[in-house]
C-alpha positions in Angstrom: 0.0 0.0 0.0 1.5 3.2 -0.8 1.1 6.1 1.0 -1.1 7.9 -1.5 -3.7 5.3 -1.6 -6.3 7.4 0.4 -8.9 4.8 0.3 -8.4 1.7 1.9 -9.5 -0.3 4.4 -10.6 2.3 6.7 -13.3 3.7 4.9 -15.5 0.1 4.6 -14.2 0.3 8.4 -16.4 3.3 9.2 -18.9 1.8 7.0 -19.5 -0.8 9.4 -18.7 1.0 12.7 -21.7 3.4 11.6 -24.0 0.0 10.3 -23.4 -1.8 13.6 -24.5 1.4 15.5 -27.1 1.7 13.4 -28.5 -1.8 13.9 -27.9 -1.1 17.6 -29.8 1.8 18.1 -32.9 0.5 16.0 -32.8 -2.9 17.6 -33.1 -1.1 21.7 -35.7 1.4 19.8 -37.9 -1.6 18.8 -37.6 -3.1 22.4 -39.2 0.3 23.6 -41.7 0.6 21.0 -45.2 -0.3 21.6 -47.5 -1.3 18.5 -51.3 -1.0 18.3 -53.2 -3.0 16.2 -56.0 -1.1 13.9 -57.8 -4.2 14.4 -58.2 -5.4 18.4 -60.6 -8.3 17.5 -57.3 -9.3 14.8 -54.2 -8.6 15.9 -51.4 -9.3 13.8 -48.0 -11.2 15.1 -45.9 -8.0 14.8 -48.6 -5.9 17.1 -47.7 -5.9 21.2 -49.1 -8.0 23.6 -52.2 -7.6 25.4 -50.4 -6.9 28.9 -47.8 -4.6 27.0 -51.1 -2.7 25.7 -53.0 -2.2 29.7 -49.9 -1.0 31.3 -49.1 2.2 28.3 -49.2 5.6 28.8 -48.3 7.9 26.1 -45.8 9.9 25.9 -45.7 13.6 24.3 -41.9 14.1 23.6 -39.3 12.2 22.2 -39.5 8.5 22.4 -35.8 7.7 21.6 -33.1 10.8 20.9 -30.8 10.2 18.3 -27.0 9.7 19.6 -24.0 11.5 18.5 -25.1 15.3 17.8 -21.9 16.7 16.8 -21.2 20.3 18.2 -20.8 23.2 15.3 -17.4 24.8 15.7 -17.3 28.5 15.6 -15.1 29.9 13.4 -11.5 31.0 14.8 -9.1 33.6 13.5 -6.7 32.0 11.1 -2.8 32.0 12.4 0.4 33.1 10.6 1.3 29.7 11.1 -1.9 28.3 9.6 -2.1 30.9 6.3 2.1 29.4 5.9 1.5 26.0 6.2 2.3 24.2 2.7 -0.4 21.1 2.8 1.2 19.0 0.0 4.8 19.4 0.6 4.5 18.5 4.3 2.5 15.1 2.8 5.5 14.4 -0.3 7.9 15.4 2.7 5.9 12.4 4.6 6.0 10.1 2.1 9.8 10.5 1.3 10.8 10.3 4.8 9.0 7.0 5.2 11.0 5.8 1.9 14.0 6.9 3.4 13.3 5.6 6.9 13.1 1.9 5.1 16.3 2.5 3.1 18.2 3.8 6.1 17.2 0.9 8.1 18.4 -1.6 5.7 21.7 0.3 5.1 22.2 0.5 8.8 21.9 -3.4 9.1 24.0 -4.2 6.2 27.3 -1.6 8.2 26.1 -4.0 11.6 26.5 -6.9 9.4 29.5 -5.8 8.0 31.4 -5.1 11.2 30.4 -8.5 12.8 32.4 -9.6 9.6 35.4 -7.6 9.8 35.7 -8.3 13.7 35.8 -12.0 12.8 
């Protein structure tokens, strides 16, 4: 993987992370909710029990909130720092660096090799 491939495994990641929370909140929200059948001589197989039904009271808010309501930042006053910072030539500066980090290690282990030799 090189380290321009943007779009890898962590996107199908979040893909499931938000599914499975999804699933989760919708499976406690059906637990909670109560169904009336249209018909109370025929009630279907989804609709609630008869003892669920006597012991309801309803309710005038919100049955279930939603979960996660992200806060709005305000907006800030941009830095020096920030209006200098070069985007793209700190990421090529990234990507070389973790070429050369590889390349270093293996010339460092070949001089280590080397010595062992010579000391022999």
């Amino acid at each position: 993987m090189s380290c321009w491939d943007l779009s890898g495994s962590k996107k199908a990641d979040k893909y499931t992370e938000s599914l499975q929370a999804n699933v989760q909140w919708l499976k406690e929200y059906c637990s909670k909710l109560i169904l009336f059948s249209r018909m109370p001589s025929a009630p279907k197989r989804e609709n609630s029990s008869a003892e669920k039904l006597k012991l309801v009271t309803q309710l005038t808010g919100l049955v279930k909130p939603t979960g996660n309501v992200y806060k709005k930042k305000k907006a800030e006053v941009i830095t020096e720092e920030e209006k200098n910072f070069k985007v793209l030539t700190n990421i090529h500066m990234a990507c070389a660096n973790t070429l050369l980090f590889d390349i270093q290690a293996e010339r460092a282990k070949e001089a280590v090799e080397q010595d062992v030799k010579k000391k022999k």
